[in-house]
N, C-alpha and C positions, 0 to 999 in steps of 0.2 A: 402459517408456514414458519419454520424452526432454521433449516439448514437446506440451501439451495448451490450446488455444483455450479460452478461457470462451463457455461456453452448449452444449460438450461433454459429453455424458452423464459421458464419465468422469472428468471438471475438478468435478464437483459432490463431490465424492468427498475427504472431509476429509485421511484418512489416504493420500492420494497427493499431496496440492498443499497444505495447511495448508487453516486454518481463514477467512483472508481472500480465499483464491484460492475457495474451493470455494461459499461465497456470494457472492460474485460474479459466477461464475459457472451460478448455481441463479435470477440474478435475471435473466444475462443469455437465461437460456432463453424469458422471458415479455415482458423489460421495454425498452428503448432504454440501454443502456449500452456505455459506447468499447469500442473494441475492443481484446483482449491477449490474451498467449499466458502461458501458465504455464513456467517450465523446472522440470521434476522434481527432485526430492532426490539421484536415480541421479546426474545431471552433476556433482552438489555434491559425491558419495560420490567419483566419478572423478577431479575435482581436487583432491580432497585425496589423494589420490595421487602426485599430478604431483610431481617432482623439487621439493625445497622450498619448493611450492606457490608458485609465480613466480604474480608479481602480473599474470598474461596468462591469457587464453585458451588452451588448446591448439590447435593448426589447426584440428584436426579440429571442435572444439566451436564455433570461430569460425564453421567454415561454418555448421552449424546455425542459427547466430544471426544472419549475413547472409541465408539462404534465408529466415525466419520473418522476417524484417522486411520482406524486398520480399513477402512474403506480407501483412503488416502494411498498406501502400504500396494493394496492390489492394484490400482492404477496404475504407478509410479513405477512398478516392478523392483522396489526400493525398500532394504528395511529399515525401519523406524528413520522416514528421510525426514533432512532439515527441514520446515518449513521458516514464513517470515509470516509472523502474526501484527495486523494495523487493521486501523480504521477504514469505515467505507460509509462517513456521516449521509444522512439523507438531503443536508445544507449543504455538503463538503464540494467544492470542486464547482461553485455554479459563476456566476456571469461574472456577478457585482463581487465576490469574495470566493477563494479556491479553499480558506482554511490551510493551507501550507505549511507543513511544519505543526503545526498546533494541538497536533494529536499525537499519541507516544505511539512511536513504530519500534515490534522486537523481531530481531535476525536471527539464524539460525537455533532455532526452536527445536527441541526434539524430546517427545515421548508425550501420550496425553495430560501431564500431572502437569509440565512445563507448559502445554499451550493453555492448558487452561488459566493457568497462573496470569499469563500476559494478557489473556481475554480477557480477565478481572480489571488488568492493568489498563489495559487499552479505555473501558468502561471510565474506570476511573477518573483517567484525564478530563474527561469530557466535563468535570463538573471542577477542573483543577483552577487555579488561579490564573494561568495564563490564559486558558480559554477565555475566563471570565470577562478579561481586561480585551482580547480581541473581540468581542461579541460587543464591548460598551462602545468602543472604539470605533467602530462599523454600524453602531447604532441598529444591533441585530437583537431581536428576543434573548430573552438571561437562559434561557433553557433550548438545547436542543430539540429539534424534532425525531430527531430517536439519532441511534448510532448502530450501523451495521459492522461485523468485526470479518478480514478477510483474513482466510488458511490457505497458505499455499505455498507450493515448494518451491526452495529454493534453486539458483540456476549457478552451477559453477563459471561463473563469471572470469572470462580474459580481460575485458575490458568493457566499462557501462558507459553510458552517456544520457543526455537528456537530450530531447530536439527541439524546437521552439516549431512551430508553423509560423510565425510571421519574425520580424527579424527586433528583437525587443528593445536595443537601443535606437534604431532609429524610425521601429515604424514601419517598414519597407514589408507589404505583404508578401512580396514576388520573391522573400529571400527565406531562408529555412536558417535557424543557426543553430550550432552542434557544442555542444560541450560533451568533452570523453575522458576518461583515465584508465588506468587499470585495475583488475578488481571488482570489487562491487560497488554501487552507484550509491552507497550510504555515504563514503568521504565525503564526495560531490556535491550532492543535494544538501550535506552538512556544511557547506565551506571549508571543510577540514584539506583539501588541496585546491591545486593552482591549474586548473584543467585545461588541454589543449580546446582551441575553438576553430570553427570554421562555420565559413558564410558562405551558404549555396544559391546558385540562382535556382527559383524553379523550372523555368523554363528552358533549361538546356542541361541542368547541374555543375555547372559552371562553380567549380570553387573563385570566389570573388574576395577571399578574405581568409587567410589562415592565421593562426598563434599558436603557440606549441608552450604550453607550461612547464616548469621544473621539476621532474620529478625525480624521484629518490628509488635506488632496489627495494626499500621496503615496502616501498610504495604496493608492491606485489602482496604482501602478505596478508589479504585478507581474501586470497583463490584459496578456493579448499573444494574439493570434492563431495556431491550428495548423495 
C-alpha cells in the first residue's frame, strides 16, 4: 500500500503509517478534521533506493503525489490548497521516546512540485545528524524502522494550542494544561513565543491555574487564509 486517506480503516493502523498518522486518522473516522493522505514507508523503502538518493522524486512517484493532490483539491473544495507536509515515523510518538521536534515539518506547501520536494526533505531528515545523535542518546537502532510522510491541509488558524492530559510540571493526572497563542501552532511548539497557560481540573474544568504570555500584534501574522 502506496497512499492511504485518514479516516481509512486501514490509515488507523499504527504499524503501516506511524503513530501520528494512525490517530489522526481514528479521529478522522468520527470527528471534522482537514483532510490528508498518508504516503507509506514502501515509497520511503523505494527512494532510498534511487541512484544516490537525488534530492527529487522519481517520475513515477511524482505522479502518485500529483494524482492524491488533485484528489486533495476535490475534497477540500479548494484550489491548489495549502497543505503541511511531516513525518508519521513508525517509532515516532511511542512510550519510552515521542521523537519531538526531530523530524523536519514544512507549512504551507502548495502545488505538487512543492509537496513533493518536502516529502524528499522530510525522508531526508530521517538519516540527518540530529536524528542520528537522538537515536545514540536513547540507545535506539542507528536506522529507522521506515518513515511515513503525512499531506494535509492546512487550517486557517485564530489561535493553536497544545494540551497535555496529565499536568507535566507536577505530575498531577487529574489536571489538563493548555498552552495557546495566536496563529499557527509552529511558534509554539518552536519556543519562538511566550504562550498563555492554563491548568484544568478534570473533574469539574475548573480553571486551577492561569498565565497569560506577552504577546506582540505581529504575533498575528502568521493567519492566512487556505
Amino acid at each position: 500500500m502506496t497512499i492511504l486517506w485518514l479516516g481509512d480503516k486501514d490509515c488507523h493502523e499504527v504499524q503501516r503509517v506511524g503513530g501520528k498518522a494512525a490517530n489522526l486518522s481514528r479521529l478522522a473516522s468520527g470527528y471534522r478534521v482537514p483532510a490528508g493522505f498518508c504516503i507509506t514507508p514502501d515509497l520511503y523503502h523505494q527512494w532510498l533506493e534511487c541512484p544516490k538518493q537525488e534530492m527529487a522524486l522519481p517520475q513515477d512517484l511524482h505522479g502518485i503525489i500529483s494524482r492524491e493532490y488533485q484528489e486533495m483539491t476535490a475534497r477540500c473544495g479548494v484550489v491548489d490548497p495549502a497543505v503541511a507536509v511531516r513525518s508519521s515515523a513508525l517509532d515516532e510518538d511511542g512510550q519510552g521516546t515521542s521523537f519531538a521536534g526531530q523530524y523536519d515539518t514544512f507549512l504551507n506547501i502548495q502545488g505538487p512540485d512543492a509537496i513533493s520536494d518536502a516529502i524528499v526533505k522530510c525522508w531526508d531528515s530521517v538519516g540527518g545528524e540530529r536524528m542520528e545523535a537522538y537515536r545514540k542518546e536513547h540507545n535506539l537502532p542507528a536506522e529507522s524502522l521506515g518513515v511515513a510522510v503525512l499531506v494535509q491541509q492546512m487550517v486557517a488558524a485564530e489561535v493553536s494550542g497544545v494540551v497535555f492530559s496529565a499536568n507535566p510540571i507536577s505530575g498531577n493526572r487529574d489536571e489538563v494544561m493548555i498552552n495557546a497563542t495566536w496563529g499557527l501552532g509552529e511558534s509554539l511548539v518552536s519556543g519562538k513565543v511566550n504562550p498563555d497557560t492554563l491548568v484544568v481540573q478534570k473533574s469539574d474544568f475548573k480553571i486551577k491555574d492561569s498565565q497569560f504570555g506577552e504577546k506582540r500584534p505581529d504575533d498575528r501574522a502568521n493567519r492566512r487564509r487556505y
